[in-house]
Each structure stands twice: as structure tokens, then as C-alpha cells.
C-alpha positions, 0 to 999 in steps of 0.5 A: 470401134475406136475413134483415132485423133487426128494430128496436125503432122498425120493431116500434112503428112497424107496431104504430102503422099503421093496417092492423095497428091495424085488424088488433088489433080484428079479433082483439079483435072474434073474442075477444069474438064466442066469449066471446058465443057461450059466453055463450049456450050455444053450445058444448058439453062437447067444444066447450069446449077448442076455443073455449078454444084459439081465445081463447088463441091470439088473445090470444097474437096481440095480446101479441106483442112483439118479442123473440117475433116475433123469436124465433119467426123465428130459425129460418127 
């Protein structure tokens, strides 16, 4: 299979469609929803790191930018 080049107009082009824009506040919705959940209490101590690697890891997802994407996928 034959690997496709990314451009940079194809990357802000899927960032602007509005699936991926709908997809982006999902995300931002679940970060808000474990910020609440921590809020009232929701996790304990070991519970912490858990909700803590979530938030990190959808936040990584909503700062992607192209040169990760591409990246990420050079060795595929």
C-alpha cells in the first residue's frame, strides 16, 4: 500500500470539515466532563493519575498538528 503525503492545505482542510470540528468538541466536552468529575470529588488518590493521563491525552489530541501527524506515521 502506498503511502499518501500529507500537505499542509489537506491537514487545514480536515481540521475546518465539520466531522473533525464536531470530533474537537467531543473531546473538549470529555475534558470538561473529568475537570467536573474531579471537581466534586469524584476520584480518589489512585484515581488521580488516571483522570490526570486522560486530560493529557485528549489535550494532546486537540494540539496535534501536522508535522506530529506526520510523524507519528512515518514509521507505518
Amino acid at each position: 500500500m502506498e503511502k499518501e503525503s500529507l500537505t499542509e492545505e489537506a491537514f487545514l482542510g480536515w481540521k475546518a470539515d465539520p466531522v473533525t470540528r464536531l470530533h474537537y468538541q467531543l473531546l473538549r466536552a470529555w475534558v470538561e466532563a473529568l475537570k467536573a468529575q474531579w471537581a466534586e470529588g469524584m476520584f480518589r488518590v489512585e484515581g488521580n493519575e488516571k483522570a490526570l493521563g486522560q486530560v493529557e491525552l485528549l489535550n494532546r489530541l486537540l494540539e496535534l498538528d501536522l508535522e506530529q501527524l506526520v510523524e507519528g506515521t512515518s514509521n507505518e
